[in-house]
Phi, psi and omega in degrees: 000129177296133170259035196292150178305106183223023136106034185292121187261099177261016183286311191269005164286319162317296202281317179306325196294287188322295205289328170257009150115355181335140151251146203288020173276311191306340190282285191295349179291293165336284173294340176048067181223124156326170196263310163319309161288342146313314171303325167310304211292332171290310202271009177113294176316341164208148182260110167328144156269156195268009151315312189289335201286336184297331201293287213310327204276001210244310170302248197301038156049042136252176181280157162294317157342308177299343186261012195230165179214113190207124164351286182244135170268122181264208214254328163332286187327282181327295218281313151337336193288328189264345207051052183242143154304163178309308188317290191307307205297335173307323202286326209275340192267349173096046197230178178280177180277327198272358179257303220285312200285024154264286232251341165294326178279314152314323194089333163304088173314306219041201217267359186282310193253032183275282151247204161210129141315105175255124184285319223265332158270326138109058189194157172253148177270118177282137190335260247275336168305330197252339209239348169247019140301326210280334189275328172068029175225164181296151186291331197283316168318294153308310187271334148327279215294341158307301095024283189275356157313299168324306188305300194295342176273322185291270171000267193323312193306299191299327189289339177262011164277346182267327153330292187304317193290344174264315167314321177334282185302338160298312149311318193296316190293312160328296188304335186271359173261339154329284165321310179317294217290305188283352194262291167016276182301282189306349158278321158324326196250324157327308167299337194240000000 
């Protein structure tokens, strides 16, 4: 199971808690997690996995969606949402695991994930129309969330190219400072 950042919130695990009336044995009977990590999970201190997070939202009458909180949703998100592992969401989607997890980290089909044939409609089916019963969300939803994957891979893509070019340049300034250093000394030892 991945353990990627997917926005477990526990102020609305709280409010969710509250509104049905839960006690955390009952929560943790239901999710079937100690009452202590129920407790964790409440004060903050610890993040459900997300295998887990459906249980809990399900013990207090919510969407799992509900218990997170996050700015944009990528397919991470969606696919925590379902409680399914990367492995499980490949199989559901018919895909190998190593092509869904490109395309949950990227955002990126490529040519693997476009459309499918439906015999039973005598047609082809566009991604987000065939693949997001498996997300359990509307194709708009899916093509969002898509959408913003894309976006956070691009971000991530750039940011560690700026890294990487500063280290670069961090070797690079040694090394010219090395050179700095020996042209120096020889000039030094020329002069004298």
């Amino acid at each position: 199971m991945s353990q990627a950042e997917y926005g477990f919130d526990a102020a609305r695990f709280r409010s969710a808690r509250a509104g049905a009336g839960a006690s955390v044995a009952r929560i943790a009977r239901a999710a079937g997690v100690t009452e202590r990590a129920v407790s964790l999970y409440l004060a903050g201190t610890r993040t459900p996995r997300p295998e887990v997070l459906p249980r809990l939202a399900a013990a207090v009458g919510a969407a799992p969606a509900d218990l997170c909180t996050v700015e944009h949703e990528r397919l991470v998100h969606l696919r925590v949402y379902t409680g399914r592992s990367r492995a499980a969401m490949a199989q559901a989607l018919g895909m190998a695991e190593e092509t869904y997890r490109q395309v949950e980290v990227t955002g990126h089909r490529g040519r693997v994930a476009t459309s499918r044939y439906d015999g039973r409609l005598d047609r082809y089916i566009a991604w987000q129309e065939w693949a997001a019963p498996a997300y359990g969300v509307t194709a708009q939803r899916l093509a969002r969330a898509e959408e913003h994957t894309r976006r956070a891979w691009q971000e991530l893509r750039a940011e560690r190219r700026r890294a990487w070019l500063e280290q670069l340049d961090q070797v690079e300034r040694a090394r010219l400072d090395r050179l700095g250093k020996r042209g120096r000394r020889a000039r030094a030892e020329g002069a004298g």
